[in-house]
C-alpha positions as CSV (number, residue, x, y, z in Angstrom):
1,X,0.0,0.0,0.0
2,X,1.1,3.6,-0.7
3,X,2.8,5.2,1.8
4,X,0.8,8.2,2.2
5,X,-2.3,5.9,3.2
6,X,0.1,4.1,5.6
7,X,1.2,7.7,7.6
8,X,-2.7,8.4,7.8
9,X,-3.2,5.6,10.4
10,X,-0.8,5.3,13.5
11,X,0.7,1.9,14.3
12,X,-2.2,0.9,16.9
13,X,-4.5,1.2,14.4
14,X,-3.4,-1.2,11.7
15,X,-4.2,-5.1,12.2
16,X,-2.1,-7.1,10.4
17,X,-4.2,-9.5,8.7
18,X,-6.0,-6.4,7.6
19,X,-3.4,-4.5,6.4
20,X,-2.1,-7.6,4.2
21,X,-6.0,-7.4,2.4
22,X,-5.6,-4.0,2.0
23,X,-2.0,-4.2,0.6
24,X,-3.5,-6.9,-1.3
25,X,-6.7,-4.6,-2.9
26,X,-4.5,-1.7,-3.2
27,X,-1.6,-4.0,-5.6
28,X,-4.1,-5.5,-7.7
29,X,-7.3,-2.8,-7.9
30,X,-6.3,0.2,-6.9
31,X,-6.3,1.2,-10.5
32,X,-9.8,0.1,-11.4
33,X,-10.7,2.2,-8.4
34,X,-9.2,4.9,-9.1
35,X,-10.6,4.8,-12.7
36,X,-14.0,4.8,-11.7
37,X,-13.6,7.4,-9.2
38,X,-11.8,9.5,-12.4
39,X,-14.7,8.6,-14.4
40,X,-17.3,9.6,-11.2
41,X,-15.3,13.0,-10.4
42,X,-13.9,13.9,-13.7
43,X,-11.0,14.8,-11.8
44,X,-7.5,12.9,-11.7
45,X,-6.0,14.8,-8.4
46,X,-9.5,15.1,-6.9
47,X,-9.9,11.2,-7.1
48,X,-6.8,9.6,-6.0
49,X,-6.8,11.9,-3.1
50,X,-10.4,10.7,-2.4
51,X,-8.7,7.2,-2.8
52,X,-6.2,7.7,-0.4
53,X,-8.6,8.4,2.0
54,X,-10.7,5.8,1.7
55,X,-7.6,3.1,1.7
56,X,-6.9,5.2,4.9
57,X,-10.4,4.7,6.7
58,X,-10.7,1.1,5.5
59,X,-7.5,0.8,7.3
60,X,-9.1,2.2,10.4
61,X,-12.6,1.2,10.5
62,X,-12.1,-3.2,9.2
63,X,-10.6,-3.9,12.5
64,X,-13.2,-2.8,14.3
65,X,-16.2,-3.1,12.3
66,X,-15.0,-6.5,10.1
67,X,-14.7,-6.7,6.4
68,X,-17.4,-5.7,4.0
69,X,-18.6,-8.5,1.8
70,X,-17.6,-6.4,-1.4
71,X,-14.6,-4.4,-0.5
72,X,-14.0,-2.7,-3.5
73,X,-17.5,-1.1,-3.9
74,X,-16.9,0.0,-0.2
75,X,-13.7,1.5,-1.1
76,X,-15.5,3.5,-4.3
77,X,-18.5,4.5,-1.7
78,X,-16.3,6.1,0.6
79,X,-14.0,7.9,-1.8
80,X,-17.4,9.5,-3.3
81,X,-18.1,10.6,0.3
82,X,-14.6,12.0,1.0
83,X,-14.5,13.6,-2.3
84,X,-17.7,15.2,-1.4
85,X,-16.9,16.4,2.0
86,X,-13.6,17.8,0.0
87,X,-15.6,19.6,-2.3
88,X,-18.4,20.9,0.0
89,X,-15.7,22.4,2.5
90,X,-14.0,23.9,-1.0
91,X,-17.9,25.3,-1.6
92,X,-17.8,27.7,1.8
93,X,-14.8,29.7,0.1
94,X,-15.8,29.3,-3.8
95,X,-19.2,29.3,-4.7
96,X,-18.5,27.8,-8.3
97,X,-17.7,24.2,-6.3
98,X,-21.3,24.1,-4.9
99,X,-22.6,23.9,-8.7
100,X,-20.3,20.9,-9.0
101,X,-21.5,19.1,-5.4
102,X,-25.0,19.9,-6.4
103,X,-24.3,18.4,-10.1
104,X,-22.6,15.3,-8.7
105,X,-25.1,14.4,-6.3
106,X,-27.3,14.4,-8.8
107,X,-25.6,11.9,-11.5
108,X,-24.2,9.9,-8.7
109,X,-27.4,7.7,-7.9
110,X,-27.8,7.0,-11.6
111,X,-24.4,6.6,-11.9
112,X,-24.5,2.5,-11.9
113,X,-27.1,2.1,-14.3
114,X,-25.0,4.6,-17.3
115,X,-22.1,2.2,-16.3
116,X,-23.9,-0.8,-17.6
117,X,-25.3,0.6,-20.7
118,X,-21.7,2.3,-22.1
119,X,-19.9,0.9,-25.0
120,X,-16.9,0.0,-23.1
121,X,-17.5,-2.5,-20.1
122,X,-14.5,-2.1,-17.9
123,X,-13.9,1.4,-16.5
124,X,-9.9,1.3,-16.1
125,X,-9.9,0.5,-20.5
126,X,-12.3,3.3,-21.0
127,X,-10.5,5.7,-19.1
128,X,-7.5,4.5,-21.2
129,X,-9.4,5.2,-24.3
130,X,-10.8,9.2,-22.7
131,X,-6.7,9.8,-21.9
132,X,-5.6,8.5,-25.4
133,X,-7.7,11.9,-26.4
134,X,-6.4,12.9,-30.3
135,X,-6.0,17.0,-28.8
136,X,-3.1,15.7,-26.5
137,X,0.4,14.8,-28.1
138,X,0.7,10.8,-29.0
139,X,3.6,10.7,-26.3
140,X,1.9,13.0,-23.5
141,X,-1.0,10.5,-24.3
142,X,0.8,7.1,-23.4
143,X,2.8,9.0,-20.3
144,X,-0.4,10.4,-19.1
145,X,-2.2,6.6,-19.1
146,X,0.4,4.9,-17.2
147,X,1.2,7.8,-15.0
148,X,-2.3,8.5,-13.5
149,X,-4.6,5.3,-15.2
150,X,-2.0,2.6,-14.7
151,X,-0.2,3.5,-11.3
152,X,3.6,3.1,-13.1
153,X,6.3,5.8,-11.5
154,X,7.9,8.3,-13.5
155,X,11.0,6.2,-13.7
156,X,9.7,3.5,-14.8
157,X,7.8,5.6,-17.4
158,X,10.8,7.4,-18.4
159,X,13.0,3.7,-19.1
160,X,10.2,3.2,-21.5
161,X,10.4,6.3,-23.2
162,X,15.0,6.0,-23.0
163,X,14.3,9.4,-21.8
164,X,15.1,11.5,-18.2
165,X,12.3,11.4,-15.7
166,X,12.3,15.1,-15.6
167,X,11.5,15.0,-19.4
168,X,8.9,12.7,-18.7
169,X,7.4,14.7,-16.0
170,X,6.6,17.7,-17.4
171,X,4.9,16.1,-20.0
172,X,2.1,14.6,-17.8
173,X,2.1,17.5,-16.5
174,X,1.5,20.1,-19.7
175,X,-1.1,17.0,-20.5
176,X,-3.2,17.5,-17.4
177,X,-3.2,21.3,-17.9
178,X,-4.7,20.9,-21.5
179,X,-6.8,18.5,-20.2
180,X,-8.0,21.2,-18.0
181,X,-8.2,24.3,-19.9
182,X,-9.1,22.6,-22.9
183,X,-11.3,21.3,-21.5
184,X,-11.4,17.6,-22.9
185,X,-14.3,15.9,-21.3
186,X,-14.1,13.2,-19.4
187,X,-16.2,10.5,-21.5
188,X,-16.8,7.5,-23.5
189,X,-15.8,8.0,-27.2
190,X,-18.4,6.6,-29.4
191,X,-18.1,3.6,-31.3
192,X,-16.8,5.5,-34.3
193,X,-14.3,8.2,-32.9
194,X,-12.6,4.4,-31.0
195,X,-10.1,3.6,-33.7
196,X,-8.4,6.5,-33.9
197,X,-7.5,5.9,-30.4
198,X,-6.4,2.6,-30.9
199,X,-2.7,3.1,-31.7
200,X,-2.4,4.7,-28.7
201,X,-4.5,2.5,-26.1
202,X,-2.5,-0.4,-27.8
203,X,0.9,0.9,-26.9
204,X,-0.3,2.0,-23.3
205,X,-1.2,-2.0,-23.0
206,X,2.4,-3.0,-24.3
207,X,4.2,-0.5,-22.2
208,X,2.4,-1.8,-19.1
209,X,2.8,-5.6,-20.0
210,X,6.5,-4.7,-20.5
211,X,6.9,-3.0,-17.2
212,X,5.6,-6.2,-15.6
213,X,7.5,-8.6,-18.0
214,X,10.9,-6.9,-17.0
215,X,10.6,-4.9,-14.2
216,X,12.8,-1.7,-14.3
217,X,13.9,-2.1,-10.5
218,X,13.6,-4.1,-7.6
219,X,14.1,-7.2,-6.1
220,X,12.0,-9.7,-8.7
221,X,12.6,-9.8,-12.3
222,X,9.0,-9.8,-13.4
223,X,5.8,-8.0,-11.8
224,X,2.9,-10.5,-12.7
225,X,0.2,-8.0,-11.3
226,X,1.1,-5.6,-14.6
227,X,1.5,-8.4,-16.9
228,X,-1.7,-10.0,-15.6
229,X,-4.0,-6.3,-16.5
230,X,-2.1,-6.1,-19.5
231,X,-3.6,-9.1,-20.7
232,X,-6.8,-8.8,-19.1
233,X,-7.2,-5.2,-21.0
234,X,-6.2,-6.9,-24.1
235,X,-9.0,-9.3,-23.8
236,X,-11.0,-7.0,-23.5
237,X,-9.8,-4.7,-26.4
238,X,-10.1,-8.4,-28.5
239,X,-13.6,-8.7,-27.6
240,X,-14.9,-5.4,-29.0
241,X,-15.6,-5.3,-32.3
242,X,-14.0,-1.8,-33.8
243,X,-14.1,-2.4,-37.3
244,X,-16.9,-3.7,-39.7
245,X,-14.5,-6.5,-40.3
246,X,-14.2,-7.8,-36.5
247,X,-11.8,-7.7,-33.8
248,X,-8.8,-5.4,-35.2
249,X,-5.7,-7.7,-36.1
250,X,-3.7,-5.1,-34.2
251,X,-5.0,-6.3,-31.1
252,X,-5.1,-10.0,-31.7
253,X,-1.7,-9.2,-32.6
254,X,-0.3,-7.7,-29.4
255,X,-2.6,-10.3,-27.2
256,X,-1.0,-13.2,-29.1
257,X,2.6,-11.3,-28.4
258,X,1.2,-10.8,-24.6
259,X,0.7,-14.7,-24.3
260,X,3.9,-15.9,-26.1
261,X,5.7,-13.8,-23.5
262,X,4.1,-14.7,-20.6
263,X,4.2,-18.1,-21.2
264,X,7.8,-18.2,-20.1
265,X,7.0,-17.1,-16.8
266,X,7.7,-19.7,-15.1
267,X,11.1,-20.5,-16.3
268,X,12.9,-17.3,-16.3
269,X,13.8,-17.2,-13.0
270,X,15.5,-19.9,-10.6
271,X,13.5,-20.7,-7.4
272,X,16.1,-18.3,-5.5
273,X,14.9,-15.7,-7.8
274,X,18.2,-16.0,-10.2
275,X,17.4,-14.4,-13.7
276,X,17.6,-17.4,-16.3
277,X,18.8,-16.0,-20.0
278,X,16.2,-17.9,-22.7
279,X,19.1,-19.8,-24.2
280,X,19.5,-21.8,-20.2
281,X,15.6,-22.1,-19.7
282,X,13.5,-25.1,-19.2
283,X,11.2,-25.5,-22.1
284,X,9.0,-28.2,-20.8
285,X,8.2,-25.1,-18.1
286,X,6.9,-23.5,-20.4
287,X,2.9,-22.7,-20.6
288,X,1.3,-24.6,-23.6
289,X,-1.8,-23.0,-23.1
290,X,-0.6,-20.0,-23.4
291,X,1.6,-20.9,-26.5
292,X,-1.2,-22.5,-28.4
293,X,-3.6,-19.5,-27.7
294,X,-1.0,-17.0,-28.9
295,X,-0.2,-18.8,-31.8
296,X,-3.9,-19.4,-32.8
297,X,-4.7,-15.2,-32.5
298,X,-1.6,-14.8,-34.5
299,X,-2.2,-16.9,-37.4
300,X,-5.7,-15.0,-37.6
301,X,-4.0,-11.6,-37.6
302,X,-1.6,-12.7,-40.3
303,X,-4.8,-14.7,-42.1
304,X,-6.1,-10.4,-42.2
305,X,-2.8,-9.0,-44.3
306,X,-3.6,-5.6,-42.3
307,X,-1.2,-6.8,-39.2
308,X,1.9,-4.1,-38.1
309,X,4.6,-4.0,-36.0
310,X,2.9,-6.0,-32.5
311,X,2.0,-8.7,-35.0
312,X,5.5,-8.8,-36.6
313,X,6.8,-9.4,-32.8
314,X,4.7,-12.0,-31.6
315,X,5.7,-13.9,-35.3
316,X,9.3,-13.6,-33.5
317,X,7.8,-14.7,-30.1
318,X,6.4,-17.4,-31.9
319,X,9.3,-18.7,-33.4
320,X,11.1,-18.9,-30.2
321,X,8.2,-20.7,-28.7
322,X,8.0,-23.7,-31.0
323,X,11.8,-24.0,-31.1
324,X,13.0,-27.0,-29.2
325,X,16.2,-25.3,-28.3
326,X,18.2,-22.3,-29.0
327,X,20.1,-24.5,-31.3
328,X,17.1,-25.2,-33.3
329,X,15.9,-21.8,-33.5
330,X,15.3,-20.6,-36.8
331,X,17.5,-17.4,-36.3
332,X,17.7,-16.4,-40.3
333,X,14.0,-16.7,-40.0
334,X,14.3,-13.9,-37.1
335,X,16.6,-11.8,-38.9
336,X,14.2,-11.5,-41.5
337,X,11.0,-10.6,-39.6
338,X,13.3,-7.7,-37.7
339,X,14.1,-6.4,-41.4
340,X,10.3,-6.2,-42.0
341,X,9.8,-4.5,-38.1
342,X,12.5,-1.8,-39.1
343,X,10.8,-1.3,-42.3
344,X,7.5,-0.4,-40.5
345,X,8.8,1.0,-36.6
346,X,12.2,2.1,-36.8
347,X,13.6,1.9,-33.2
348,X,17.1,1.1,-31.8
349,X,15.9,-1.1,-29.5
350,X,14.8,-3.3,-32.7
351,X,18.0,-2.2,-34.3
352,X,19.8,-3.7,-30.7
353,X,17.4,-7.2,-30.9
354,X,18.0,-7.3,-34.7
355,X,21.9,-7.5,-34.0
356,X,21.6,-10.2,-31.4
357,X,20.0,-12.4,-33.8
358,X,22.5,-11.8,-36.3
359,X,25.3,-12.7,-33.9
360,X,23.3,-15.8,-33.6
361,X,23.3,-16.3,-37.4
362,X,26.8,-14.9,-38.3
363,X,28.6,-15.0,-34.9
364,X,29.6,-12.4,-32.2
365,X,32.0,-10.4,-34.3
366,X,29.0,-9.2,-37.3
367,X,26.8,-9.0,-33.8
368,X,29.0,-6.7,-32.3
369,X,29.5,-4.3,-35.5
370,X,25.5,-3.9,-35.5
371,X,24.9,-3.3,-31.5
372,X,28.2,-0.4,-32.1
373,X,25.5,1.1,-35.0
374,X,22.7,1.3,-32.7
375,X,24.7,2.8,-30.0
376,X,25.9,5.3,-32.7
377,X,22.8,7.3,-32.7
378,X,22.4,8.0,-28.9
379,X,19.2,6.6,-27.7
380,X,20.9,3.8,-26.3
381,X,23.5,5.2,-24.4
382,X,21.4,4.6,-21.0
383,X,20.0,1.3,-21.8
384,X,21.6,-1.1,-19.8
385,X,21.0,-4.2,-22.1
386,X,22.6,-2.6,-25.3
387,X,25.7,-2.6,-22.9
388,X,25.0,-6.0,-22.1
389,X,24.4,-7.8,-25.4
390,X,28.1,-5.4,-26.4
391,X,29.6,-7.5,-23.5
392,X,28.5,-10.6,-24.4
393,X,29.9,-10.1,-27.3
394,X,33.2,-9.6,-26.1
395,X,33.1,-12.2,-23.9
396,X,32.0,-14.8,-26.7
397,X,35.2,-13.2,-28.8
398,X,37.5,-13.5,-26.1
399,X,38.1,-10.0,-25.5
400,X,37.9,-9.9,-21.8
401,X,38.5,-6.2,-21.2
402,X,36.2,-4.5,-23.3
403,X,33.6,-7.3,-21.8
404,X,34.2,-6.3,-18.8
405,X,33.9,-3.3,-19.4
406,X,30.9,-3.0,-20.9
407,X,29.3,-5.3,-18.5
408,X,30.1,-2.6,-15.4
409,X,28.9,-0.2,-17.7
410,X,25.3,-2.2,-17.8
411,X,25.9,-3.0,-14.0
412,X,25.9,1.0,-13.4
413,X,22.5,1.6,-15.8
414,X,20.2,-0.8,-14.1
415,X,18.4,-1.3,-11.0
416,X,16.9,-4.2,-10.9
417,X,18.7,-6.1,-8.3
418,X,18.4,-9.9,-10.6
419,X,19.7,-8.2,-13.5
420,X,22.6,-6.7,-11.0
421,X,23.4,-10.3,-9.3
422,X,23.9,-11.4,-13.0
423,X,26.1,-9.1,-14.2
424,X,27.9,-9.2,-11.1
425,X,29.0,-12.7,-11.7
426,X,29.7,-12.7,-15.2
427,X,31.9,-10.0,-14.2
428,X,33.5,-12.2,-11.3
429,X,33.4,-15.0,-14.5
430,X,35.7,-13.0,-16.6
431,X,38.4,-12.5,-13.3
């Protein structure tokens, strides 16, 4: 649980067992909550101070008065009330905020039934949809999704981006002003004004699914209460029908991609929590389920010939998943579906993954020659695995200097303390 919530409530107050539910609610639905409460009050700051303080009064009121059967309605109840009392006492020194009680009390005990009847079901994807608004900038978009909607930090955020946290700051910020002055309401797009929304509601869902896949700090590699909503949200997405043609291949696309990825889970780390490189993994750990559903959504993307960039990577996924070993991995088949990615999404960090599999197919030394060109133009500078697949490279030519160090250079770059005890040791390898 956040620790504002936890400094509302002195030490007496908090019953374990309790607090470990709350901790529990807050991980996993804090941001369907807060959505909700977004959607209810039309305000971002307005309602996760309201949640605060209702995480803050559960904390003080279940011990004494036992659980409700349906906590999270609860929890929405009495962040309406505290947002109420917040705007009534604002009403005594601004007469424009008793308008806005008076309006809200009003919509509020109809609010439940308008829930039901809107396009979108779940209220955490359509406040993704109201932030992916086409007035904001495509990249203040995203930021401002997984900022406020999906409960990432601005670091985090910013590793996404390969920009500064600063950077990424003020541009939730500039976004939550336009939002304001605009002002861009706070709704459900209709069924037609969806698709244009969709590039950016589907990279919101990646960028959350990777934040949970590799975690950019902390003491687990993985963060399966991200990579779990991303999946659930693209479900969801999957389900609606955008187009006159059916679910959008785009989507089945980046679900399939989703489930490929995920359904190493289980064999990435070691059961001390040591990070296990794909090329050491257990196969037979791997989810089937998973695999077969992720292949089945992709071969009906590709089936559609109107499939991009997440389709192109879960193709790759794909190929790695049906591989019996690294060995038999059809790498050349790799190298040439990252051609076709760079054709349609130039990025370094497909430039950096394209090189990898090239060292795979023509050995460390062409490998290396192509990471050096993606670190040529500067994005990748800070990213801590372009100075680990450099290192590697080394390493595999036998030039144990400049492994080492590159590998201190990635040691320096990230935080995530599996990815740390790694490089540590192929560092203490190479002594």
């Amino acid at each position: 649980m956040s620790e504002r919530v936890m400094s509302e409530c002195s030490p007496e107050q908090i019953h374990e067992p309790i607090r470990e539910l709350l901790d529990s609610l807050y991980r996993v639905d804090s941001g369907r909550i807060l959505a909700t409460l977004i959607r209810l009050l039309g305000d971002f700051d307005l309602a996760e101070e309201a949640m605060h303080e209702a995480f803050a009064a559960a904390l003080s009121m279940w011990p004494k008065n036992g659980v409700p059967g349906n906590p999270r309605p609860w929890l929405i109840s009495t962040a309406r009330f505290k947002a109420m009392d917040t705007l009534r006492r604002r009403a005594r020194v601004d007469a424009s905020q008793d308008d806005l009680v008076r309006y809200l009390e009003a919509q509020w005990s109809s609010a439940e039934k308008a829930n039901e009847e809107d396009f979108l079901e779940d209220d955490r994807l359509r406040l993704i949809f109201t932030c992916c608004h086409p007035s904001l900038a495509s990249e203040a978009r995203v930021a401002l999704t997984l900022r406020e909607v999906c409960g990432l930090t601005t670091e985090e955020i910013a590793k996404a981006f390969l920009t500064t946290p600063r950077t990424l700051a003020q541009r939730i910020v500039r976004a939550k002003v336009k939002i304001r002055e605009t002002p861009i309401p706070y709704e459900v797009p209709t069924p037609q004004e969806l698709p244009e929304r969709l590039g950016a509601v589907l990279h919101v869902i990646y960028l959350v699914f990777n934040e949970g896949y590799s975690a950019a700090a902390g003491a687990e590699v993985m963060r399966a209460e991200l990579t779990g909503e991303a999946i659930r949200l693209g479900r969801l997405l999957a389900e609606l029908h955008l187009t006159d043609l059916g679910p959008e291949p785009e989507v089945m696309g980046l679900l399939a991609l989703m489930l490929l990825q995920e359904s190493r889970h289980a064999a990435r780390t070691s059961p001390t929590g040591e990070l296990i490189l794909l090329e050491n993994q257990d196969r037979a750990l791997w989810n089937r389920e998973q695999i077969a559903e992720g292949v089945a959504l992709l071969e009906k993307a590709l089936k559609s010939r109107r499939f991009g960039a997440y389709t192109l990577q879960a193709t790759i996924a794909a190929v790695h998943a049906e591989a019996e070993s690294v060995a038999a991995t059809d790498w050349r088949q790799i190298v040439a579906l990252y051609n076709q990615l760079l054709r349609i999404q130039p990025s370094p960090v497909v430039q950096l993954n394209r090189a990898v599999a090239i060292a795979e197919c023509e050995g460390p030394e062409a490998g290396l020659a192509h990471i050096d060109a993606a670190l040529e133009h500067g994005e990748l500078t800070n990213y801590y695995l372009a100075h680990s697949a450099r290192a590697d490279m080394y390493r595999r030519l036998g030039r144990t200097a400049e492994a080492r160090a590159s590998y201190e250079k990635a040691l320096a770059l990230t935080q995530q303390e599996p990815e740390r005890q790694f490089l540590q040791e192929r560092i203490q390898q190479l002594k």
